[in-house]
C-alpha positions, -999 to +999 in steps of 0.1 A: -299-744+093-329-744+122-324-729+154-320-765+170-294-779+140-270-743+153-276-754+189-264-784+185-235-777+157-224-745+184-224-774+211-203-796+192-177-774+180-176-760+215-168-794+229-143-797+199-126-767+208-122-781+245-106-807+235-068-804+224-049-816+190-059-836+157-089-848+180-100-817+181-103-806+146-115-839+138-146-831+159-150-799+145-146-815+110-174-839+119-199-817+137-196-789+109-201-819+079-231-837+100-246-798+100-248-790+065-266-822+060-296-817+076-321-794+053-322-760+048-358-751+048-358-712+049-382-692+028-386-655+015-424-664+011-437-641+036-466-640+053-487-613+032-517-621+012-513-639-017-540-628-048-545-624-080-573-597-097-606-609-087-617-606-117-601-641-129-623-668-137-623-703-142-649-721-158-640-753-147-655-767-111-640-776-083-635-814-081-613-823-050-588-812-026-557-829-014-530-830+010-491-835+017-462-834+042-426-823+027-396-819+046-402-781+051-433-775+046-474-787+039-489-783+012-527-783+002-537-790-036-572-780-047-579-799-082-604-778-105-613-794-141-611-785-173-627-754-182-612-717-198-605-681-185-575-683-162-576-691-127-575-669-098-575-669-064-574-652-029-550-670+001-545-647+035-547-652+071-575-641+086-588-634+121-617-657+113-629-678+080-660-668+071-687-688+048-691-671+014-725-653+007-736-650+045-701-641+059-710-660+086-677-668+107-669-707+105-650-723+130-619-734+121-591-752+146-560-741+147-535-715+159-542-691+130-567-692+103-561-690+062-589-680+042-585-696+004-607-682-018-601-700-059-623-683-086-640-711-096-676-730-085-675-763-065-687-796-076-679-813-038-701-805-011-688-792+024-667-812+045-638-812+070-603-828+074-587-826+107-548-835+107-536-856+134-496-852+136-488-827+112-461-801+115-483-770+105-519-778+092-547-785+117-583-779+098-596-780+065-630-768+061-645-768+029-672-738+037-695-732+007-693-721-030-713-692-039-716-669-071-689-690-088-661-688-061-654-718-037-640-713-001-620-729+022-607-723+057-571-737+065-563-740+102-526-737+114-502-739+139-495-704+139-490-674+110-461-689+089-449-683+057-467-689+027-464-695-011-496-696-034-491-708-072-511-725-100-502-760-121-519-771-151-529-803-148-525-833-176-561-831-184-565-794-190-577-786-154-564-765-131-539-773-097-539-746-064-509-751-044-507-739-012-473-742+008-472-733+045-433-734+059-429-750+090-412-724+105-398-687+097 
């Protein structure tokens, strides 16, 4: 339950409480029952880097990233083909995302910064993605492959909680999710 789903359950069982008899319990009944319908969208995910040894290689390219909004959080999908090795990675916030090769910072909007580093080369050339309405993601910057890895920078609303994993996809290839909660 968020912080605005007890504020408003609080508020309605106080009112219920004010009120005297069956109509009372009635209220409570139907405040606590509307409550526990909304989602419950807390996470244990932390904050903390999430990595695996860098010494994890895919041989497969990068071939495109995607996006999506879920109830409690947004998630960010970077599709790399078929290839072998395993796949590793490198997600943490940063104070600033910076280009692979010339560590030159590169700007990223947003509230706080998440550098996503995937052990594999890029076959997409640098672009960005600017989310208009979204609960937590701002920026997506693709910002250069180099040596075999491929960055990103992720701009969000703020240092949230965040969950790293990896899919294998129907073809072979390889999936990076990336979840960032909406809120703590």
């Amino acid at each position: 339950m968020n912080a605005m789903t007890r504020r408003i359950a609080v508020a309605a069982t106080a009112a219920a409480v004010a009120a005297s008899g069956a109509a009372g319990v009635t209220a409570t009944r139907a405040a606590t029952a509307s409550a526990s319908t909304t989602p419950h969208c807390s996470t244990t995910w932390g904050s903390q880097p999430k990595a695996t040894a860098p010494a994890l290689l895919w041989t497969g390219a990068v071939d495109g990233v995607r996006s999506g909004r879920h109830t409690c959080y947004d998630r960010l999908v970077v599709d790399i083909g078929r290839g072998a090795g395993r796949l590793g990675y490198d997600v943490r916030y940063v104070a600033a995302v910076t280009a692979p090769g010339s560590g030159l910072p590169v700007p990223v909007t947003g509230g706080a910064r998440i550098q996503v580093t995937v052990n594999a080369p890029s076959a997409v050339g640098t672009s960005s993605t600017t989310f208009i309405g979204w609960r937590t993601f701002r920026q997506l910057r693709n910002v250069g492959s180099f040596e075999g890895y491929t960055d990103y920078g992720l701009g969000v609303r703020a240092r949230l909680p965040l969950r790293t994993f990896v899919l294998t996809a129907d073809d072979g290839g390889r999936r990076l999710v990336i979840d960032v909660a909406h809120a703590w």
